[in-house]
Wavefront OBJ file of the C-alpha trace (Angstrom):
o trace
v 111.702 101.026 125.335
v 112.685 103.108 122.675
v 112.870 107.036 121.376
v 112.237 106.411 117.662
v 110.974 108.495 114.456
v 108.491 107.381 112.865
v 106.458 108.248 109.390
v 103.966 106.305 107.318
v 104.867 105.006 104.177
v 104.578 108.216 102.155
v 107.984 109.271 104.586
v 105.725 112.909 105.541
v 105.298 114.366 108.843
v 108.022 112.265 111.274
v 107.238 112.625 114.852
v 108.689 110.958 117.917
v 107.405 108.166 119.945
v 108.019 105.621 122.607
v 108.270 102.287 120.771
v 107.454 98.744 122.769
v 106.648 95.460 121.550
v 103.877 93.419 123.407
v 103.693 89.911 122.966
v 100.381 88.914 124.521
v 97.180 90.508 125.798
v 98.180 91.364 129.290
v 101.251 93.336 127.940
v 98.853 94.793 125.594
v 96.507 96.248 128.524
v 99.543 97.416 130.604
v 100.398 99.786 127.735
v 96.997 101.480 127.519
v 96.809 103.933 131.077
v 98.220 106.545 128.400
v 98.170 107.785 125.399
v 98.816 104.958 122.960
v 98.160 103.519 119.007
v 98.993 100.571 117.795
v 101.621 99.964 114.442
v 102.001 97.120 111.826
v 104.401 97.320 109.500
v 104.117 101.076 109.022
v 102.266 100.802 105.571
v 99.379 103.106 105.847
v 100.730 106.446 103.702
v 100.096 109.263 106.300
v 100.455 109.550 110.066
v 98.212 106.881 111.369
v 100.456 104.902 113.144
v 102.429 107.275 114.888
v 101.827 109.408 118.039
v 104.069 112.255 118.951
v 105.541 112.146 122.631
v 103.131 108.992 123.264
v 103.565 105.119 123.130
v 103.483 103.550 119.551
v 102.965 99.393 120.195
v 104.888 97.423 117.571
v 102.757 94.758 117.042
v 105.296 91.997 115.518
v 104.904 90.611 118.706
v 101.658 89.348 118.354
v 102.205 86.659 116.153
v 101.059 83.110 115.453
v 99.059 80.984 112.999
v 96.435 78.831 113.711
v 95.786 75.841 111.128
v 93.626 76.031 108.477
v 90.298 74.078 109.137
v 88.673 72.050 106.365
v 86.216 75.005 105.753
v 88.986 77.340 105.420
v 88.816 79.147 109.051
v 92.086 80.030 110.499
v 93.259 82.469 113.097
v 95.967 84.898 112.905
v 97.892 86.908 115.238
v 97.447 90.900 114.440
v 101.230 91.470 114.522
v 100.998 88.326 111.057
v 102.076 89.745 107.744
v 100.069 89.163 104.868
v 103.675 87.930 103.317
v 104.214 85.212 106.264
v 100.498 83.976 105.976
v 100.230 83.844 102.434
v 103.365 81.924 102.608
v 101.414 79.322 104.861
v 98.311 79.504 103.044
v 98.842 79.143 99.246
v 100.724 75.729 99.488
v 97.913 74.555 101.221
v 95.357 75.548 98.881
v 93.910 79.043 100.371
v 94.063 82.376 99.451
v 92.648 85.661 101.178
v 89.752 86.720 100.167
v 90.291 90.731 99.930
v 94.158 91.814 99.464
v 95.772 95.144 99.055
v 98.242 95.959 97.168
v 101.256 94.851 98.976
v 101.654 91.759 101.019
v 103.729 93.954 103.356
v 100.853 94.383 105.536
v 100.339 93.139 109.045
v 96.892 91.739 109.614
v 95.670 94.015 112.098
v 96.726 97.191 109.837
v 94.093 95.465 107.411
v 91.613 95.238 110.118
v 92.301 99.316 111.475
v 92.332 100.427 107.357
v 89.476 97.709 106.375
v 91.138 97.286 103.359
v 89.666 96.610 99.972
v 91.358 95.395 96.773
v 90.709 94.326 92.960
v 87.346 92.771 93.987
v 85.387 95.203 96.243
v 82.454 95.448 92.893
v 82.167 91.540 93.856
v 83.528 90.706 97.663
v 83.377 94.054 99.459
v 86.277 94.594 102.079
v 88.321 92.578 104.098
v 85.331 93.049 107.007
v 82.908 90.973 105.148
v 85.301 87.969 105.463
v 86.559 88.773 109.184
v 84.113 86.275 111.616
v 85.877 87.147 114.819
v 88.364 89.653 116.606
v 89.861 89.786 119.906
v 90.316 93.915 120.682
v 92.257 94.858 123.814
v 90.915 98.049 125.048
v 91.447 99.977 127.884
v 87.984 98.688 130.140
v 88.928 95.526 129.243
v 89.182 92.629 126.198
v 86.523 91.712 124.072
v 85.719 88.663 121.522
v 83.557 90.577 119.015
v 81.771 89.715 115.353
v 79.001 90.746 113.242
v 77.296 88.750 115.879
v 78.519 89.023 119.686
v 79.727 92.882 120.062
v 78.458 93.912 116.579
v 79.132 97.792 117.540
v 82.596 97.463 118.649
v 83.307 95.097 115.978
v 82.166 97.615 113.350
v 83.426 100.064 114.847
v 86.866 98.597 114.677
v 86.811 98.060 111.101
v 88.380 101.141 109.300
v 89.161 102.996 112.804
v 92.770 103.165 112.637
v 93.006 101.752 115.384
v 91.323 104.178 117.722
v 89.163 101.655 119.312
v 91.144 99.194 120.730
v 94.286 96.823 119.758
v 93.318 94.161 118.227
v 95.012 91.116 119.232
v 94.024 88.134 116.685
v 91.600 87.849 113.398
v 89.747 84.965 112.763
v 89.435 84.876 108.357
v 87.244 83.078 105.839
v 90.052 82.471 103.597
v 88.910 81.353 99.949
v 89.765 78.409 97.801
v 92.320 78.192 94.933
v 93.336 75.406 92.683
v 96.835 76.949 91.099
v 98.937 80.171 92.185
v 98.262 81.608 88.536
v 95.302 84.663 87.777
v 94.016 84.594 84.079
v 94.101 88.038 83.145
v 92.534 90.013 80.012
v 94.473 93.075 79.079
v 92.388 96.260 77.447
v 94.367 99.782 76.403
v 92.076 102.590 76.311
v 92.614 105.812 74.879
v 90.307 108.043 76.654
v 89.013 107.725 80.317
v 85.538 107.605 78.762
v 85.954 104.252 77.257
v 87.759 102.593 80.335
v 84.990 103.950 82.891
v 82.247 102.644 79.915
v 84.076 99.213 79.823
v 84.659 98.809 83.626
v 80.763 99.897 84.612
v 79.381 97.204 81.597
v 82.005 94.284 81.772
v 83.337 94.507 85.096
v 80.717 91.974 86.937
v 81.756 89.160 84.770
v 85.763 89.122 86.030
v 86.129 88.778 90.236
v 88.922 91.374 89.976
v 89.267 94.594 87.691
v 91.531 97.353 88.056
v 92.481 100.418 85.590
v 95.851 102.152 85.567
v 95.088 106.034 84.207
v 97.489 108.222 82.610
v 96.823 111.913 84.422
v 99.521 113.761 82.667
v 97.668 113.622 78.817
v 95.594 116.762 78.617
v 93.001 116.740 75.427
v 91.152 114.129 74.152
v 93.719 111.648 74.922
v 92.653 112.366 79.043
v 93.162 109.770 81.240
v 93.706 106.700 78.606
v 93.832 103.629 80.079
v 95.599 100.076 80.400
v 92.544 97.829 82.355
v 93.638 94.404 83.740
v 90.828 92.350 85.088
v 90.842 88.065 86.161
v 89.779 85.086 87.384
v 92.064 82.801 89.616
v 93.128 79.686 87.061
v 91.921 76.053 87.949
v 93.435 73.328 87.015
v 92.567 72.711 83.738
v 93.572 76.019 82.551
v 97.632 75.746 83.612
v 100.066 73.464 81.744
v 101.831 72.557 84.968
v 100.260 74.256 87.956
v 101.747 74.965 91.188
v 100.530 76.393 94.550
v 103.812 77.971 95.626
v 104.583 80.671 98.551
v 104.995 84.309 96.901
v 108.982 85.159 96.062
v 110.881 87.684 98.067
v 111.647 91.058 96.713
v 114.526 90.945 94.355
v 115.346 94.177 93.932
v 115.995 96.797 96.689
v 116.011 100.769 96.499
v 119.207 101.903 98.557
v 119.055 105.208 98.805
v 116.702 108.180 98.576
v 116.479 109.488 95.035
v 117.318 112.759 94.318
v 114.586 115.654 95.142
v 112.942 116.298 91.617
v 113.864 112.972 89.965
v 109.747 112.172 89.673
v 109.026 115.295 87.900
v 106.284 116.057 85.300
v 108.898 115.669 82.194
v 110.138 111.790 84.187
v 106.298 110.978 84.665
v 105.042 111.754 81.696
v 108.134 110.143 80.087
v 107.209 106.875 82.174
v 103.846 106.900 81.480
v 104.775 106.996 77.736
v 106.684 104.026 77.821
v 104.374 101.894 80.305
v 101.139 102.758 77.954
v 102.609 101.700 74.726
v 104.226 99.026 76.081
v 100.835 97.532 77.188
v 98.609 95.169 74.361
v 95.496 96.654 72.605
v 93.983 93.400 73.582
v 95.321 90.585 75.036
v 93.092 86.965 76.746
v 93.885 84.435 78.961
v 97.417 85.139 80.102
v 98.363 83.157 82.829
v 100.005 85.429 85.974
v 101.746 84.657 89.308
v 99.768 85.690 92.206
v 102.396 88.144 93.102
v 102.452 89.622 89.389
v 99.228 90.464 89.360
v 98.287 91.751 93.204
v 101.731 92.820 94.359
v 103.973 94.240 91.362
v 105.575 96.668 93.592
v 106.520 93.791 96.366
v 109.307 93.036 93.756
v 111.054 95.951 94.730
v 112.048 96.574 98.893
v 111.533 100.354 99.910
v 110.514 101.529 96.296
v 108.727 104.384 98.427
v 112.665 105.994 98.109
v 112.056 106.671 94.779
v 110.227 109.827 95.227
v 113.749 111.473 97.327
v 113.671 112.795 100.989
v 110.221 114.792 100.704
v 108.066 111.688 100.071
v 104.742 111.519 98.978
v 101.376 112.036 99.538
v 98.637 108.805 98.335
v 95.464 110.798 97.382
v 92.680 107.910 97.477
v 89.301 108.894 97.522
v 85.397 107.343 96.384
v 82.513 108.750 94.668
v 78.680 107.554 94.080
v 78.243 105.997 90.514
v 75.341 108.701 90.316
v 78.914 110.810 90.552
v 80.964 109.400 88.454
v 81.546 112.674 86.608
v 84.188 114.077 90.069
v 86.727 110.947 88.636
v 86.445 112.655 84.929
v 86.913 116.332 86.959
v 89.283 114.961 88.989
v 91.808 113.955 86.400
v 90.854 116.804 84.448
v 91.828 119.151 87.663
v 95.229 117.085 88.052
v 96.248 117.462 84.388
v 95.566 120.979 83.613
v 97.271 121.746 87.299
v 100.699 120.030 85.924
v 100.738 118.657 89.393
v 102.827 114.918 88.533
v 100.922 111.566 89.361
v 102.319 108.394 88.854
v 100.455 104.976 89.173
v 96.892 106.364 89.616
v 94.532 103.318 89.903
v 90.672 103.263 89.466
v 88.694 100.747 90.501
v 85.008 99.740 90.973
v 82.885 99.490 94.687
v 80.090 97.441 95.917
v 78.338 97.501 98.635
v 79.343 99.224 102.016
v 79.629 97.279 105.408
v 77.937 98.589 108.461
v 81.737 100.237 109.675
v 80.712 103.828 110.166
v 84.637 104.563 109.558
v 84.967 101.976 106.601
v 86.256 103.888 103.513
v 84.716 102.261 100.567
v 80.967 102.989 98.772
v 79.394 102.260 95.950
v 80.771 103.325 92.758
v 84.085 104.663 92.175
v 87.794 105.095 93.845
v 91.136 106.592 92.162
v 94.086 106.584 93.891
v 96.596 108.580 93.260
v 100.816 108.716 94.277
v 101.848 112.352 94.312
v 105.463 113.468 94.869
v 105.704 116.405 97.352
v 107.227 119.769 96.013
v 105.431 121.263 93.179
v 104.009 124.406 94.714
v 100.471 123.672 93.539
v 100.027 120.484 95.247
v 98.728 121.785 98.902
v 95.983 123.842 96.619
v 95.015 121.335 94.510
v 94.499 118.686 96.505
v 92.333 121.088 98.576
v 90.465 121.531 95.695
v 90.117 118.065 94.956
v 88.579 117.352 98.775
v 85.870 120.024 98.070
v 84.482 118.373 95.026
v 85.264 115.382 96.321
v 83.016 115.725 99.295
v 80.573 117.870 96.841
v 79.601 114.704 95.147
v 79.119 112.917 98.548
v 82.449 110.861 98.530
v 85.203 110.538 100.825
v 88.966 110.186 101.665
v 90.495 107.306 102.275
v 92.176 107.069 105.990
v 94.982 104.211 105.731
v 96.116 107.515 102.292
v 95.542 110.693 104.139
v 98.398 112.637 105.509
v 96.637 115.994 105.087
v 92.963 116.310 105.637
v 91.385 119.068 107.808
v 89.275 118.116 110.180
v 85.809 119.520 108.851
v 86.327 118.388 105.784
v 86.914 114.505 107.437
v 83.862 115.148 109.425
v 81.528 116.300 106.449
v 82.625 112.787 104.294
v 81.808 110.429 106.736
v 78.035 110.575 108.249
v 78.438 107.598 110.589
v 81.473 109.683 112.457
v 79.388 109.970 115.820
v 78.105 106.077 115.678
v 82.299 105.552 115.971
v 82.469 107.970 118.317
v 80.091 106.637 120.828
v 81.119 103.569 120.804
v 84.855 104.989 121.093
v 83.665 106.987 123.969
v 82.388 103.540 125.753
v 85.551 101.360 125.244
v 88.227 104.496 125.664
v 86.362 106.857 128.485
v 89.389 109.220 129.086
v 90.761 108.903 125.367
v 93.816 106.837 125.488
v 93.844 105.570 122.048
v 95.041 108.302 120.006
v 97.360 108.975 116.985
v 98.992 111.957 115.390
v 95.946 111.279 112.553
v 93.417 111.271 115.162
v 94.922 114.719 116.582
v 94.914 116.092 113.537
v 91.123 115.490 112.600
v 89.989 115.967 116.095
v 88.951 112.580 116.449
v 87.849 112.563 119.810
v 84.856 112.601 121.564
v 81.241 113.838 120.239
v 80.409 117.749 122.028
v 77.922 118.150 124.791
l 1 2 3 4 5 6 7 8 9 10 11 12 13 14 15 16 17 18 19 20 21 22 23 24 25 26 27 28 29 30 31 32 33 34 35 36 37 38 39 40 41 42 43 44 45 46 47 48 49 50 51 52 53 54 55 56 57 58 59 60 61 62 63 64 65 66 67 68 69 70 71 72 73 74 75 76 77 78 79 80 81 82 83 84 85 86 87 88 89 90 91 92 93 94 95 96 97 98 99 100 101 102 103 104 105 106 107 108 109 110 111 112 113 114 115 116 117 118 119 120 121 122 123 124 125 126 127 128 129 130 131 132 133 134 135 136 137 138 139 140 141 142 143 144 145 146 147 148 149 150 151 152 153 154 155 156 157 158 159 160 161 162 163 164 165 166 167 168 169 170 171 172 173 174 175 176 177 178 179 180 181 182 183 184 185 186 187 188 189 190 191 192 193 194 195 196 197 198 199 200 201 202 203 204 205 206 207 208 209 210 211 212 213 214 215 216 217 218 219 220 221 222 223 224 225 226 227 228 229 230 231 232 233 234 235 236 237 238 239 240 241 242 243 244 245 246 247 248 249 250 251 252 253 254 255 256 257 258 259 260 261 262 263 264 265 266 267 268 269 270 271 272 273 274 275 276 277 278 279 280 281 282 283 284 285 286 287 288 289 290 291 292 293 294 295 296 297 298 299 300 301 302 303 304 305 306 307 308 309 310 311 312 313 314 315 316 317 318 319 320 321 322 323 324 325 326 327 328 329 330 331 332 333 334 335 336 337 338 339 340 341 342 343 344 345 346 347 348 349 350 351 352 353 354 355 356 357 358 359 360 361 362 363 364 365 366 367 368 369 370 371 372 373 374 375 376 377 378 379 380 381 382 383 384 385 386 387 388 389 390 391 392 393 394 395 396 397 398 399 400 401 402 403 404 405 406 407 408 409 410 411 412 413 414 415 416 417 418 419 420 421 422 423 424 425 426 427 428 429 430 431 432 433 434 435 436 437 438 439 440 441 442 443 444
């Protein structure tokens, strides 16, 4: 056992834990009589998957790949990266259904963050394509699925991991034909336009997503570069492939400097990337990687933003809403507070998950370096009309969300926290995150 620091991927708020690696279910169970959260591959931003003076279980150890069945059904150990079973899957013809943005993922951090990706306005979240999951809790292991254990298996989708550690994932992974997306590339030079285009055009592409320029004040706001495509066939590629994803090429070795992202660097980069873009551009043929996982092509690019790290602001708002994304950026840009790679993209329907993060209509994420003193206050301002137009924060992002707030955005809290209270009696499963938002057990 080991004494170790650990931080989420934004590198805020380090705290020390107790760091084993189970390899099977039994291991698994002897780790829960205390206080105890399971860790992937340390990708969500904030402090999810850590626990101060507690156990943290490395799940590497639960690994292993089932085949692929005819109908595309395979099972994966929860300690799998997304890397290691794409790199199984594509040659054979599959691809996952819902990604995020980084194949750096292990498949049971998918499962605790229910992640979404490019297609949530057509495909939902990873949960819609999950048909069963083994959960190790502490009064004992369960085989759930929309079916058998519906509550716990909702329950575990989004939760962080405060329900239980799951052990395997059984996927409907999709077809594909090549390892190549078709893409169409639209610049935009207001946020109007992009949000116009994106709520008329976006149901005819199975993926859409908007990078937004926060830094332009005036009636250049928030312009736009939108890609959005369709995986290629056949037909459609001169000489197609279905090849495993390339390694990272390029490596970050040390921390940047404090102050290196700064609004003058930001706005300078966001310059250059938005001209550099096409005013219109069809049918260009991507890699897989190229188009879901830019940033893979660089190892630890999350030392760019120096020693204080980052905080990912990702949050959702009704469609009835839409005007908080227009305040939003508005807020951001007249504050002078930097953001670099802020993303909007398009919901769909909800699952059942009462912890789940996405809803219909909107989400913009945003990458914030820490420093600036107006940060703290404006993202505080942000959460208020965030939650004032019925939206929410994203878990798997936060690193900074008070506790009534978190309660206020998500209505189906005390659904998760029954259930928690009937799998985890004496509260075992806990994490600095859940600490901080009180995420415990419902009063009286």
């Amino acid at each position: 056992m080991n004494r170790v620091r650990l931080t989420g991927w934004g590198r805020t708020a380090a705290s020390l834990a107790t760091l084993i690696t189970p390899t099977n279910e039994d291991e698994v169970a002897a780790a829960l009589s205390g206080e105890v959260i399971a860790r992937g591959l340390g990708r969500s931003y904030g402090d999810a998957a850590q626990l101060a003076g507690g156990v943290v279980l490395d799940n590497s150890g639960l690994d292993g790949v089932s085949s692929i069945t005819s109908e595309g059904l395979v099972t994966v150990g929860a300690g799998v990266s997304l890397d290691d079973l794409l790199a199984l899957s594509i040659p054979q013809g599959w691809f996952i259904p819902v990604t995020p943005g980084t194949r750096q993922v292990s498949v049971g951090g998918m499962i605790g963050a229910d992640v979404h990706g490019k297609n949530h306005h057509r495909d939902g979240s990873i949960a819609a394509h999950v048909r069963a999951l083994r959960i190790v809790t502490p009064v004992g292991t369960f085989e759930t699925s929309p079916t058998h254990e519906a509550e716990l298996f909702w329950a575990t989708m989004g939760a962080m991991g405060l329900t239980g550690v799951v052990t395997s994932v059984t996927i409907q992974m999709m077809r594909i034909e090549t390892d190549q997306v078709i893409v169409d590339t639209d610049r935009f030079d207001d946020l109007d336009a992009v949000m116009s285009e994106m709520k008329s055009g976006d149901d005819r592409y199975h993926y859409s997503v908007a990078w937004v320029d926060c830094m332009t004040r005036g009636r250049h706001m928030g312009r736009a570069i939108l890609t959005r495509g369709e995986h290629a066939s056949l037909s459609q590629i001169d000489e197609p492939h279905l090849r495993s994803p390339r390694p990272a090429r390029l490596t970050v070795p040390l921390d940047a400097p404090s102050g290196l992202l700064n609004p003058l660097s930001i706005r300078a980069f966001n310059e250059l990337w938005f001209r550099s873009a096409p005013r219109h551009e069809r049918g260009e043929a991507q890699a897989l990687s190229t188009f879901f996982h830019p940033l893979d092509g660089v190892r630890d690019w999350n030392r760019l933003y120096g020693r204080r790290g980052f905080v990912q602001y990702q949050f959702c708002v009704p469609d009835e809403r839409s005007e908080a994304i227009v305040e939003a950026i508005s807020r951001l840009s007249a504050s002078r507070v930097p953001s670099f790679l802020a993303v909007l993209k398009r919901f769909g329907p909800a699952t059942p998950a009462p912890l789940s993060f996405p809803q219909p209509g909107w989400t913009l994420a945003l990458d914030l370096p820490v420093g600036p003193d107006k940060l703290p206050g404006t993202l505080d301002e942000l959460d208020q009309l965030v939650l004032a137009a019925g939206g929410r924060v994203y878990l798997a992002k936060d690193a900074r969300l008070a506790p009534a707030t978190f309660a206020a955005m998500y209505p189906g809290l005390d659904d998760f926290l029954s259930v928690k209270a009937r799998v985890d009696p004496e509260g075992h499963l806990t994490s600095d995150l859940a600490r901080r938002l009180h995420l415990g057990f419902p009063h009286g």
